[in-house]
N, C-alpha and C positions, 0 to 999 in steps of 0.2 A: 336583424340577422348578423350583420357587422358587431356590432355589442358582443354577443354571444362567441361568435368568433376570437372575438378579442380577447375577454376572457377565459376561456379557452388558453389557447395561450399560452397567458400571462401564469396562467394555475400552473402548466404543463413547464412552464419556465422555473418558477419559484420549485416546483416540485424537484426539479433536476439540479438547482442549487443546494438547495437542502441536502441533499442525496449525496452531494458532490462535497458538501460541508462535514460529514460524517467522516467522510476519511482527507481533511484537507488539514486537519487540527492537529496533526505529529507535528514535530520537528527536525527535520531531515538531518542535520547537524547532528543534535543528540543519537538520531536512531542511528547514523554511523556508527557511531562507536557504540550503540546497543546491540551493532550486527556484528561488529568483530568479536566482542565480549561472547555474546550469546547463542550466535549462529555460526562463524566460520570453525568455533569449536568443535564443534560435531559434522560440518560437512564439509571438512578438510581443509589441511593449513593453508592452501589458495584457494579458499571457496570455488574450486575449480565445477562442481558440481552446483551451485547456486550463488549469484551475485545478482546485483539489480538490474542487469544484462541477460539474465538466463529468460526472462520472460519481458511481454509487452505490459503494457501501465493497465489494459482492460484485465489479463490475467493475475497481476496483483491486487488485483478491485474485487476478483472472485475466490484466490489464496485466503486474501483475509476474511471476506465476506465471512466464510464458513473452515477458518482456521480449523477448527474442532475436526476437522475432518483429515487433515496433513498428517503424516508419519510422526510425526514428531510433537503432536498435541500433548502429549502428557506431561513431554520437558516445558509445552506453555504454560502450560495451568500457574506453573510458578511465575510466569511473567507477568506483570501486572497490565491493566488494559492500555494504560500511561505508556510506558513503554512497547507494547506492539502498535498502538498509532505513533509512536514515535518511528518505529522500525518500518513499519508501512510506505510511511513517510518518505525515508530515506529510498526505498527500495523501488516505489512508484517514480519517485521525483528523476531519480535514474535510471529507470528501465529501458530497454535499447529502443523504444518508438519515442524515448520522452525527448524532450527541446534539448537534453544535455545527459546523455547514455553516461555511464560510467564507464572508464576505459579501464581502470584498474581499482582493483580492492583492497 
């Protein structure tokens, strides 16, 4: 019973790495400047309306998840996946619940 437990787990462990590895692979550094380049264009010259501050790190987990779904999906299509894990990146790594919120954009 122990056994079974264990693995258990262990599955349930590796599964939530994995998962977590998916979007752990930006570059926060680069997606900076993918986000002033690509984003603060369109939602105002202080991103007053959107920074890595506007939301918690679980809500950019589900933003990207299903990008396709955002207002602004059709300005992504141009973006390459490379660059929205990068931008992700940047934006989770900051987000006002993370270990180090962004204070300014």
């Amino acid at each position: 019973m122990k056994r079974s437990s264990i693995g258990i787990v262990t599955a349930l462990i590796l599964a939530l790495a994995v998962a977590s590895l998916a979007f752990a692979e930006g570059n926060a550094r680069k997606g900076k400047f993918l986000y002033r380049a690509k984003c603060r264009t369109c939602h105002g010259a202080t991103a007053s309306d959107l920074s890595p501050n506007s939301k918690t790190q679980a809500d950019w987990k589900k933003t990207f998840a299903k990008w396709e779904g955002i207002k602004c999906a059709k300005d992504w299509k141009a973006v390459s996946a490379e660059d929205r894990a990068d931008i992700f990146a940047y934006l989770h790594d900051y987000a006002k619940d993370s270990p180090s919120p962004a204070k300014c954009n």
